[in-house]
C-alpha positions, 0 to 999 in steps of 0.5 A: 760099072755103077749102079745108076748104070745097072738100074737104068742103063746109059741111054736109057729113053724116058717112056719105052712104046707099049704095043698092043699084041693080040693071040695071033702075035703069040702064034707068029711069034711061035711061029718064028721061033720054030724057023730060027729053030730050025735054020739053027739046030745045031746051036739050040742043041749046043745050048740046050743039051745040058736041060735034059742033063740038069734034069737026071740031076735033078731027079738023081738028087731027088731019088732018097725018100727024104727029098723025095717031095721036093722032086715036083716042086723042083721040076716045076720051079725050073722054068722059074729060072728059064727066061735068064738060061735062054740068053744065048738063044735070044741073042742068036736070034737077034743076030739072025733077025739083023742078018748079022752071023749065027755061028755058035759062038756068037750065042756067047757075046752076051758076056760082052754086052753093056748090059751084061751086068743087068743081066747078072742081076735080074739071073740072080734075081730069078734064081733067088726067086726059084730058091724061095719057091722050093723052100716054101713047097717044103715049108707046106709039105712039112705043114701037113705031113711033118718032118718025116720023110716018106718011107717009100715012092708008093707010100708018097704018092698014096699019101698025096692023092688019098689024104686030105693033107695031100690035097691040101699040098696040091691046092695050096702048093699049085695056088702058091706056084701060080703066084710065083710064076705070074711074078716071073712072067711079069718081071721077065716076058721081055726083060733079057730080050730088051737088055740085049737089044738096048742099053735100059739097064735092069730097073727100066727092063723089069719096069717095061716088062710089067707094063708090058703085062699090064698093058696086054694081061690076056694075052700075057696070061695065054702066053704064060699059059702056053709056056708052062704047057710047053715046059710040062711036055718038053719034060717028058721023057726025063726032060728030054723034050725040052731039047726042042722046046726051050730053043723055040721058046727061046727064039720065040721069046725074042720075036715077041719082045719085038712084037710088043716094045717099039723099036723107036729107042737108042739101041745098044752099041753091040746092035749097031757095032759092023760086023766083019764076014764069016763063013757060013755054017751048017747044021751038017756041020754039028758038032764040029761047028761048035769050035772055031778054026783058024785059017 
């Protein structure tokens, strides 16, 4: 694959049509996401469980009292890297969309797209962006407290909310992270969605992404909100929420793309590519739906 084709795909249209969305897309948008979320159950399951695995991980990887200060930090950074893990959920959603087949396994043509390089890139991207995230919430907790770590939970969470180097680790780590997370969201609300739905490649994505942003900031910035509300209650209990709310995020993420980017340019060949029948699945059918049989 070149890199002309990685930044600007192979039918790349000069101008991508900016629509003007309003709160009330937002909540169709939701809206639809919560019904492909529960016409599909069983595949936002199979993609989203391991969410609630990823964050015992975390938390187990936290548990020593050195790392103990990065345990939030990482938590909160995750959804940094939440719009390239829901590829799987947009894709169903873009089949379910088209009336084309939403088995399970169609969550991983994605490996198959033209764009699958575009996507890889704008995944590490987001991925170097979470990395540099946690290295510099360490970098202001090592500034106000030094290189100790704490001795225990409870002298952690005294030292972070009784001292006024603790506060200076909350105002400066939430303004830094609200930083990180409007670069996020402006490079990534509808990147994955239109990678998937058209061969742009990734520079024309991020690029329409941003003028998405730019053309719609209140909304944009509500829908951020909205996610990042999301995200903190789906993490409780032990991430176990997000089970439900990444899907529907997910799911919603792609209407909303559809709602914000006209639909006047040349799709991607795996848009248009027949599609030969397949049985119907049920959620009733999980988890034996999750593997294919032949017959």
């Amino acid at each position: 694959m070149s890199s002309s084709h990685l930044l600007v795909g192979a039918n790349a249209p000069a101008q991508l049509e900016i629509r003007h969305i309003t709160p009330s897309d937002l909540l169709q948008a939701l809206a639809r996401g919560l019904d492909d979320f529960a016409a599909m159950p069983s595949h936002a399951l199979f993609l989203c469980v391991f969410y609630p695995l990823i964050g015992l991980c975390l938390i187990a990887f936290v548990s020593g009292y050195a790392m103990l200060p990065l345990a939030f930090p990482i938590a909160a950074g995750f959804g940094l890297i939440g719009p390239f893990a829901a590829i799987g959920l947009y894709e169903l959603s873009r089949r379910r969309e088209a009336g084309l087949d939403t088995s399970s396994s169609h969550a991983l043509d994605v490996l198959h797209s033209r764009s699958i390089g575009a996507i890889l890139a704008l995944g590490i991207l987001l991925m170097l962006i979470f990395l540099v995230w946690v290295a510099v919430a360490d970098a202001i907790y090592v500034a106000n407290f030094g290189y100790n770590g704490p001795a225990s939970v409870g002298k952690f969470v005294s030292d972070i909310f009784t001292t006024s180097a603790g506060w200076n680790v909350i105002v400066v780590g939430t303004v830094v992270g609200f930083l990180f997370a409007v670069v996020v969201l402006s490079i990534s609300a509808i990147s994955f969605p239109l990678l998937l739905d058209r061969d742009v490649g990734a520079a024309v994505a991020v690029f329409t992404s941003i003028r998405v942003v730019l053309a719609n900031p209140v909304t944009m910035a509500l829908w951020g909100l909205i996610v990042a509300f999301l995200l903190a209650a789906g993490s409780l209990p032990f991430f176990l929420g997000l089970t439900v709310v990444m899907p529907v995020l997910g799911d919603a993420t792609w209407h909303l793309y559809r709602k914000a980017v006209g639909s006047d340019a040349v799709p991607s060949a795996e848009s248009q590519a027949d599609e030969r029948p397949r049985p119907q699945r049920y959620a009733a059918d999980f988890p034996a739906s999750l593997f294919t049989t032949r017959r």
